[in-house]
C-alpha positions as CSV (number, residue, x, y, z in Angstrom):
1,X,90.0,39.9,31.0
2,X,93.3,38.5,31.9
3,X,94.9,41.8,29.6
4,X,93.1,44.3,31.8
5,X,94.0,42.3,35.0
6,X,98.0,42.2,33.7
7,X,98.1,46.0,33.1
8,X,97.0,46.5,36.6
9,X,99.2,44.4,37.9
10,X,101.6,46.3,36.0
11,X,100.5,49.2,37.0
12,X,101.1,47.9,41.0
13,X,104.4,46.9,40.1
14,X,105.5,49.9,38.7
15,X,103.7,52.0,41.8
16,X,105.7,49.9,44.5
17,X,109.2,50.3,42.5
18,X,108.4,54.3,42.3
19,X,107.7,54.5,46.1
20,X,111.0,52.2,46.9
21,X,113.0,54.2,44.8
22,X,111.8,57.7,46.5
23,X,111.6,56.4,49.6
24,X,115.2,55.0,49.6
25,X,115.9,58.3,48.1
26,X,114.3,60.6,50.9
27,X,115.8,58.2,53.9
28,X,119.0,59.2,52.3
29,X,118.6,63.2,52.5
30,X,116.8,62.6,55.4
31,X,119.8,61.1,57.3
32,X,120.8,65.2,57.0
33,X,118.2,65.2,60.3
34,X,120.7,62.8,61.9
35,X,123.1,65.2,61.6
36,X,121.1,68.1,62.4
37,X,119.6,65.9,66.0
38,X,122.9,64.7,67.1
39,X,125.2,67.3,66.6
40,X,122.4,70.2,68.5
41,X,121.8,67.7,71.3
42,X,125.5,66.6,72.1
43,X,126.2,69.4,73.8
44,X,123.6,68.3,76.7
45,X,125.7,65.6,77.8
46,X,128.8,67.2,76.9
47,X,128.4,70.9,78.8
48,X,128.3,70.0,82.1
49,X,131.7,68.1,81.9
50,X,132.7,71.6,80.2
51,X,131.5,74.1,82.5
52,X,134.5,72.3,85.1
53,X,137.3,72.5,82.1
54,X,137.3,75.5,81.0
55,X,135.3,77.5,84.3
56,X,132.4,78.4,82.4
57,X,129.7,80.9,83.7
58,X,125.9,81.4,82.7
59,X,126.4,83.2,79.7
60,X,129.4,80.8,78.5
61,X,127.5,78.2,78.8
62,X,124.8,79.4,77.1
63,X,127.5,80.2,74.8
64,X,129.0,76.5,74.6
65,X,125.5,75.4,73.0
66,X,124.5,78.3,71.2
67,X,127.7,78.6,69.2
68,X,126.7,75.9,66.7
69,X,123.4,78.1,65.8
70,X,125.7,81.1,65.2
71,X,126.8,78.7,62.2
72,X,123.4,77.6,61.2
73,X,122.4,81.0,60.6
74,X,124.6,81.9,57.9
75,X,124.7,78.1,56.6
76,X,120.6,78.5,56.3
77,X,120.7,81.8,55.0
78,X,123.0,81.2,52.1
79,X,121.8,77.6,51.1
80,X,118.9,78.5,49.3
81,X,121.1,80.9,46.9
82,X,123.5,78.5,46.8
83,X,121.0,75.2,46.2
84,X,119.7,77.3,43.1
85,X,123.2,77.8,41.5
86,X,125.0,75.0,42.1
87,X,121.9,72.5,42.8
88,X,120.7,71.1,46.2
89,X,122.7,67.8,45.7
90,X,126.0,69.7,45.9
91,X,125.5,71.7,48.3
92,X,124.4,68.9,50.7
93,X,127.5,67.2,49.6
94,X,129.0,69.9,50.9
95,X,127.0,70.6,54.0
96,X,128.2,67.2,55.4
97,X,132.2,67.6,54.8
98,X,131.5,71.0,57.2
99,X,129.8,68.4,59.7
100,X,132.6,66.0,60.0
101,X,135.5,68.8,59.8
102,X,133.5,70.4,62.5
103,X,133.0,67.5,64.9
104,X,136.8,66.5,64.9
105,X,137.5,70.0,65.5
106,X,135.0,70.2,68.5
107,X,137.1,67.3,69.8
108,X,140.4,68.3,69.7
109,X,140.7,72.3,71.5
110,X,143.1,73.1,74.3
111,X,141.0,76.4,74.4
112,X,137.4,77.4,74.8
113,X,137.6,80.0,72.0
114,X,139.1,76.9,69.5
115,X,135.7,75.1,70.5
116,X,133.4,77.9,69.5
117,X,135.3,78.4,66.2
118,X,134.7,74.2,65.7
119,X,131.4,73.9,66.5
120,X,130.5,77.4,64.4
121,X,132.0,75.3,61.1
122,X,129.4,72.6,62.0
123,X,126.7,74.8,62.6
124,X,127.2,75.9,58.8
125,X,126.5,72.3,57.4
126,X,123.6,71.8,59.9
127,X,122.0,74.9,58.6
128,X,122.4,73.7,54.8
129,X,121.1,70.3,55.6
130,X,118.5,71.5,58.1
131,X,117.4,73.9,54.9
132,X,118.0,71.7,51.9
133,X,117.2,68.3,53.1
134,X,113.4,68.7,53.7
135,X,113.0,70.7,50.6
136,X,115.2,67.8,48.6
137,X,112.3,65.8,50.1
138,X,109.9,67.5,49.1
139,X,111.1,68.3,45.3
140,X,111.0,64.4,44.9
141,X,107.7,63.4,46.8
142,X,104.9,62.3,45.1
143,X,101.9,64.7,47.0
144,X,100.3,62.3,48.2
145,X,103.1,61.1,50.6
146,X,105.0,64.0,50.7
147,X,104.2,64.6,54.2
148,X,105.7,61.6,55.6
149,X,108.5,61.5,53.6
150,X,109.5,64.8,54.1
151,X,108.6,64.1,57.8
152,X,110.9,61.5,57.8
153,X,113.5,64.2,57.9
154,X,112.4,64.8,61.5
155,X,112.4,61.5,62.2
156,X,116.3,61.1,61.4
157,X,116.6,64.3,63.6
158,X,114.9,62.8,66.7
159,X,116.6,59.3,66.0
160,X,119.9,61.5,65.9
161,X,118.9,63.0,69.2
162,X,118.5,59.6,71.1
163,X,121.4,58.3,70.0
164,X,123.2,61.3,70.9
165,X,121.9,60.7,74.8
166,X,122.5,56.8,74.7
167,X,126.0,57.6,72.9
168,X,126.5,60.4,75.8
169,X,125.4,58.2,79.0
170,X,127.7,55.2,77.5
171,X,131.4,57.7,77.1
172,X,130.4,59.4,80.6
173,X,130.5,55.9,82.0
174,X,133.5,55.0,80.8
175,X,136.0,56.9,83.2
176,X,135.6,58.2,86.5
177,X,134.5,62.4,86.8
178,X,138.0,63.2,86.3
179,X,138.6,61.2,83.2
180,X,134.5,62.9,82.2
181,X,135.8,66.2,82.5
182,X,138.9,66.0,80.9
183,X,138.3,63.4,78.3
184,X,134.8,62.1,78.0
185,X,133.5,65.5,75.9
186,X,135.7,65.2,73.8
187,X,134.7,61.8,72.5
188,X,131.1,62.8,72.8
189,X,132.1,65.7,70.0
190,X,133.9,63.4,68.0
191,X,131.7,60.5,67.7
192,X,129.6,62.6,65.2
193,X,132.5,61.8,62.4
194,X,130.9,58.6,61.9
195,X,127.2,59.4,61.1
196,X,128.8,62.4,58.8
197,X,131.0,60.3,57.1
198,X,127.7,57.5,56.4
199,X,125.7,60.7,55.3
200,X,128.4,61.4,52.6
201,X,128.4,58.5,51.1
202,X,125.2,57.7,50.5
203,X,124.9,61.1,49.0
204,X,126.9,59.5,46.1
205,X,124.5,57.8,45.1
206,X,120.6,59.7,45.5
207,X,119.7,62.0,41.7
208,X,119.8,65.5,41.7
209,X,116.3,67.7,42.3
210,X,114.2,67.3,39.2
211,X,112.5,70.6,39.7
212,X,116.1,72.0,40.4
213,X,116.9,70.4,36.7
214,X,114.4,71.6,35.3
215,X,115.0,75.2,36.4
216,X,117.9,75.1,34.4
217,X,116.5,74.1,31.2
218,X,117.7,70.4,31.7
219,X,114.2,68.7,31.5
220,X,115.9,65.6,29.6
221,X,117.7,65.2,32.6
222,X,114.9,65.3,34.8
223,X,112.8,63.0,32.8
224,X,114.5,60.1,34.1
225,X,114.2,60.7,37.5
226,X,110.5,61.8,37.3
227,X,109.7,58.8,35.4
228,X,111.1,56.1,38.0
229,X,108.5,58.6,40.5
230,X,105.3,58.5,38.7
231,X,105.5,56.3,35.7
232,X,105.6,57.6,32.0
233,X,102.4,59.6,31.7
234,X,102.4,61.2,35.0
235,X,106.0,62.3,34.6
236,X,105.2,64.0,30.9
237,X,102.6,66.1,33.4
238,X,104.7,66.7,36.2
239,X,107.5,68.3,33.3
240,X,104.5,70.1,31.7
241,X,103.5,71.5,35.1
242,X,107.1,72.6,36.8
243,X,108.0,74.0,33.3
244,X,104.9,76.5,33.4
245,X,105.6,77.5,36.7
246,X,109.5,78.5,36.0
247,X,107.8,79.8,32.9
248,X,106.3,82.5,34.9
249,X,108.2,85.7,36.5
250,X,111.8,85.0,37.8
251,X,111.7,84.2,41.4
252,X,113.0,87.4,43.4
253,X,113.6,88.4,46.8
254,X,111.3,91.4,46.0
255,X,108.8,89.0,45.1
256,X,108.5,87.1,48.2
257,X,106.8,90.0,49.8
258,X,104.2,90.5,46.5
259,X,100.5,90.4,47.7
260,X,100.3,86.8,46.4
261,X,103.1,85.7,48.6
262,X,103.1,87.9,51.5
263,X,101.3,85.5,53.6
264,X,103.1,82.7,52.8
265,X,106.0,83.8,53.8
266,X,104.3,85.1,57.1
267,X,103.5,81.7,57.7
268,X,106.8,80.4,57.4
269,X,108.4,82.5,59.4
270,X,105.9,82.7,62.2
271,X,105.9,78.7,62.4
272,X,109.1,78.4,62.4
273,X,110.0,81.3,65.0
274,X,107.4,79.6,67.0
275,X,108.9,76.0,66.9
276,X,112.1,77.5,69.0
277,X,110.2,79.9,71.3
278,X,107.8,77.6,72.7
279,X,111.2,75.9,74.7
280,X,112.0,72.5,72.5
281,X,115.6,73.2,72.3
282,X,115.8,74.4,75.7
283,X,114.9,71.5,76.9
284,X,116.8,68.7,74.1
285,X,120.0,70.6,75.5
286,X,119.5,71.2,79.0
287,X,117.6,68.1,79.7
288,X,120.2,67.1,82.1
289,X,120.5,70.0,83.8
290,X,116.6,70.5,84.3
291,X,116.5,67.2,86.0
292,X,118.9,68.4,88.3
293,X,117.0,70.8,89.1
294,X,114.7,68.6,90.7
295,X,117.4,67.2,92.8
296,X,118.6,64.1,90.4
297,X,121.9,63.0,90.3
298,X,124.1,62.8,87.2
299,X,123.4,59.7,86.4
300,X,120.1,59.7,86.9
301,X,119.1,63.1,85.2
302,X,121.4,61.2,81.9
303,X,118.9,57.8,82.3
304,X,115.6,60.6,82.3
305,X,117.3,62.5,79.3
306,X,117.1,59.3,77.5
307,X,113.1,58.7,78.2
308,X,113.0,62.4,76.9
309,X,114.4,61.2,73.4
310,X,113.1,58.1,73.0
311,X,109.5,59.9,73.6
312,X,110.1,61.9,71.0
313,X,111.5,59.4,68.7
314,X,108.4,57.4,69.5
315,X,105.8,60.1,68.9
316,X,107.7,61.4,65.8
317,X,106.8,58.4,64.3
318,X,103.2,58.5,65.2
319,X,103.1,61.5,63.0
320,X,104.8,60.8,60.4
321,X,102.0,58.1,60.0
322,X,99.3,60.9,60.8
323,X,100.5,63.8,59.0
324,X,99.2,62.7,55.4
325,X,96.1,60.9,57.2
326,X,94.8,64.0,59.2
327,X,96.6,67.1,57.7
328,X,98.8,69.9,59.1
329,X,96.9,72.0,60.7
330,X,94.9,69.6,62.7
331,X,98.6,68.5,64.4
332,X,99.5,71.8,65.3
333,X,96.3,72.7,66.5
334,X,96.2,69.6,68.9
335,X,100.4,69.6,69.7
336,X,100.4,73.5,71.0
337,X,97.4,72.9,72.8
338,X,99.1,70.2,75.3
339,X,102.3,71.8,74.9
340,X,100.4,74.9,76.7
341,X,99.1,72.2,79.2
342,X,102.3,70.6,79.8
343,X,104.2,73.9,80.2
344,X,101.7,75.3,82.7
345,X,102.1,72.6,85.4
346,X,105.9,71.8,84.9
347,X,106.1,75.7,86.0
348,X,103.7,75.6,88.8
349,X,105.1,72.5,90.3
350,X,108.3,74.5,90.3
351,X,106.5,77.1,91.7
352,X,105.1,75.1,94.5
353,X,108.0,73.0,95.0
354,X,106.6,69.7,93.8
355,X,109.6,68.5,92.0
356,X,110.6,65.4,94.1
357,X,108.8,63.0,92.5
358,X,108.2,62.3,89.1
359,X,105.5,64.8,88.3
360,X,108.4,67.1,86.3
361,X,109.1,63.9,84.4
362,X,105.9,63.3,83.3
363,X,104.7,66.4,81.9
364,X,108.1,67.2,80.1
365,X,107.5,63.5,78.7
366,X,104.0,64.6,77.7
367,X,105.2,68.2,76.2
368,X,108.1,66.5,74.1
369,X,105.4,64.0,72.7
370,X,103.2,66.8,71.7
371,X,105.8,68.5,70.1
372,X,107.3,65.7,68.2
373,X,103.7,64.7,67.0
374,X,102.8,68.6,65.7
375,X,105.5,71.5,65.6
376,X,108.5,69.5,65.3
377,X,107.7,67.4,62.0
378,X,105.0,69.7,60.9
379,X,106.9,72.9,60.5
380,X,109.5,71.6,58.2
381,X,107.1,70.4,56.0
382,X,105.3,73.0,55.5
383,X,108.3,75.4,55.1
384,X,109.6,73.1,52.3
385,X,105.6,72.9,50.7
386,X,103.8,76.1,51.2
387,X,106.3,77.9,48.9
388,X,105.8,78.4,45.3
389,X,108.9,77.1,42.6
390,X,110.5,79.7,41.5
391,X,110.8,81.4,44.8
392,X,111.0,78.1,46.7
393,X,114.9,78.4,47.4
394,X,115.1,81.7,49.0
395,X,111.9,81.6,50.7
396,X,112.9,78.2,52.2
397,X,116.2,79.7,53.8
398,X,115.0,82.8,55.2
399,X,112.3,80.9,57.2
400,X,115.1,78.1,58.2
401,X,116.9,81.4,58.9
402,X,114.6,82.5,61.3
403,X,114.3,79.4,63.0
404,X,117.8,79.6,64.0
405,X,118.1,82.9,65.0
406,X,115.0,81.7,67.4
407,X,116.7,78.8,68.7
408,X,120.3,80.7,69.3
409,X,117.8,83.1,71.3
410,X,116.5,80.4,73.4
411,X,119.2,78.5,74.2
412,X,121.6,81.4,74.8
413,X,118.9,83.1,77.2
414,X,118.1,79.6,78.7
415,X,120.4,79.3,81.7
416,X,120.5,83.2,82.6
417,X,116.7,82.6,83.0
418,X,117.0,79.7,84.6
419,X,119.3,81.0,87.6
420,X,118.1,84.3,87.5
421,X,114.1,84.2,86.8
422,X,113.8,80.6,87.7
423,X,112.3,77.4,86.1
424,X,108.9,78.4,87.0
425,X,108.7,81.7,85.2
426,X,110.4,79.6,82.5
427,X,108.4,77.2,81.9
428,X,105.6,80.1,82.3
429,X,107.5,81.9,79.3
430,X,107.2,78.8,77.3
431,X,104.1,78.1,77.9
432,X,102.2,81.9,76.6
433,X,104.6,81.1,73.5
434,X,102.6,77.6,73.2
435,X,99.1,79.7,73.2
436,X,100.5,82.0,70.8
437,X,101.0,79.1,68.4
438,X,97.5,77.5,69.1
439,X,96.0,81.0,67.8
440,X,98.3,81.7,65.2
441,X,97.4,78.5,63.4
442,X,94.1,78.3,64.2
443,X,94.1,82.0,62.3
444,X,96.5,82.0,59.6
445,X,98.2,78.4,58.4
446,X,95.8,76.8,55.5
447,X,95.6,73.2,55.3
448,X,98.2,71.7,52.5
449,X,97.8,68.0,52.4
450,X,97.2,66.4,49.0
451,X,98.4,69.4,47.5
452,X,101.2,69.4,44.7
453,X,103.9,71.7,45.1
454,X,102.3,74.1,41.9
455,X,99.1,74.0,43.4
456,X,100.9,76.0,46.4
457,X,101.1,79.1,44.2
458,X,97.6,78.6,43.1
459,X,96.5,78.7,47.0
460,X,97.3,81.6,48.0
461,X,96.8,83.6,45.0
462,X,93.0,82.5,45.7
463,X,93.4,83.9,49.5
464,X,94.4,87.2,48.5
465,X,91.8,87.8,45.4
């Protein structure tokens, strides 16, 4: 009796020291979300102070934010080829040296053209980590908290994002508007050395991918790692199981768009396409100037930027406690539906002129928690889970690819819309984009929760028999 009851504790033991171990592991990658959240939501605090440097119109301003997306594109396009080469680990490594070369150059520049070139060589390392950082996550996860861990990629990107805004509202305080518009951007830009330099670090010091080792015929290599995950019997499967589905055909661009994994690749792009379009971003970088809109000061529109980020901070972590509890699809379903809500009364009190008080306030609050509880978490894990081994890579970065091409979209359209189409249509815009969503996943995303990564393939081969 006392035998059985000491192997089970064993058993307990070794169960908590496998979850520490990948948990401390995932926290790490995810601190690539920081990066990702603070360096895309700087520029809110930080533009407005520009637009009097340098004389900036609509479509430079739009131009100030959406620079640093014109670098993610690339950054998330290449990463997946590059990941599979040279291993995700590296290329991480390298993702957040670009990050801190590109904050101190965003810092520094007499010109506007020597901060586009600066914030483009950031936007390279947030498109890696954006890429590779949820799909390191996801490699290492056990299933059965894979959401949450690789969700807590999101929540490092939302923490990153409210500390951007505190960070922003303490250096605009600091001088007087002179001092703001000569000096206080810069700092703002520069600050983002120190959560890069933290990132690169740790990096040191987390294992490489096993499935990436195993991919390159280093199994004894991977054992290790898989071992401290699941325990000795589970990890002799887990080898057993990533081998035979490397052993299958090579992963191909070709093959992404076989009748196996057609769909799944239409469901990664259309998610992620649809995480930008229904206005986030607009919003995380323009908060301030929104609020202006209903006649707040500076100040004041900086204090209700803040309640936007901690609101998502806040409801970020709600889901990353729902998402393995509940599932995927049942967030999105329930996040696009009051995202739709939201948007629809934020543009008809603009419409109607019933900006004064805090109506405006409340509904954006109520739209970033839907968000941050469905299509901002939920989308990044299923782009790093619904993909199949040995096509996981490439498939990975041309969805993350996507997404950025649909945020430099938004955000560089954002203020010509805003002056020249107004916030009601807008918000209006936003809003059919949030009832595209609802149908779309409603129609076409499968639930993955409690899924391993190779039962993916196994999914959606069954769909399409």
């Amino acid at each position: 009796m006392s035998s059985i009851t000491l192997e089970h504790g064993s058993e307990q033991d070794s169960q908590k020291i496998s979850m520490k171990f990948v948990t401390l592991v995932s926290i790490v990658a995810a601190l690539g979300g920081l990066l990702f959240g603070f360096d895309t939501a700087v520029v809110s605090g930080a533009v407005g102070f520009m637009e009097k440097r340098f004389n900036l119109n609509d479509f430079q301003t739009g131009w100030a934010v959406s620079s640093l997306i014109i670098g993610c594109i690339p950054g998330a396009l290449f990463s997946g080829m590059l990941s599979d080469k040279f291993g995700r680990k590296k290329v991480i490594i390298a993702a957040a040296l670009l990050f801190i070369i590109g904050s101190i150059g965003s810092a520094i520049p007499n010109t506007f053209s020597g901060f586009i070139i600066a914030r483009m060589i950031g936007g390279l390392g947030i498109g890696i980590t954006s890429t590779l950082c949820p799909l390191y996550n996801a490699e290492i996860a056990p299933a059965k908290y894979r959401g949450r861990l690789v969700a807590l990629n999101q929540l490092a990107t939302v923490t990153g994002i409210s500390l951007v805004y505190f960070v922003n509202l303490w250096i605009a305080g600091l001088g007087d508007d002179a001092w703001d518009i000569s000096s206080a951007w810069r700092w703002m830009f520069g600050f983002g050395v120190i959560p890069g330099a933290l990132f690169l670090v740790l990096l040191f010091f987390v294992p490489e991918s096993p499935r990436w080792l195993i991919k390159q015929g280093r199994a004894a290599a991977a054992l290790p790692i898989l071992l401290k995950i699941h325990g000795e019997e589970l990890a002799k499967q887990e080898v057993r199981d990533i081998k035979e589905s490397f052993d299958q055909e090579k992963g191909s661009f070709r093959q992404l768009f076989s009748r196996g994994l057609r769909m799944a690749l239409i469901v990664g792009v259309g998610l992620a396409v649809l995480q930008q379009v229904t206005g986030i971003n607009a919003v995380m970088y323009y908060a301030p100037e929104i609020f202006k809109e209903t006649g707040a000061g500076t100040n004041a529109a900086l204090i209700q930027t803040i309640f936007v980020g901690l609101i998502n901070l806040l409801f970020t972590i709600l889901a990353i406690w729902l998402i393995d509890k509940v599932g995927r699809k049942a967030l999105l379903l329930v996040g696009s539906a009051a995202m739709l809500i939201s948007l629809a009364v934020i543009g008809t009190a603009f419409q109607t002129g019933h900006t004064s008080g805090p109506l405006v306030l409340i509904f954006i609050l109520i739209y970033v928690a839907a968000f941050a509880i469905s299509l901002g978490p939920v989308v990044w894990v299923l782009i790093s889970e619904i993909f199949p081994n040995r096509v996981r890579g490439i498939a990975t970065a041309i969805a993350s690819m996507a997404l950025w091409i649909a945020d430099y979209v938004v955000s560089q359209a954002f203020p010509p819309m805003l002056s020249s189409a107004g916030p009601a249509a807008t918000f209006w815009i936003f809003g059919v984009m949030s009832l595209i969503c609802l149908v779309f996943t409603w129609r076409a995303v499968p639930e993955t929760k409690g899924k391993s990564l190779e039962e993916m393939e196994s999914m959606w081969a069954q769909k399409n028999a």
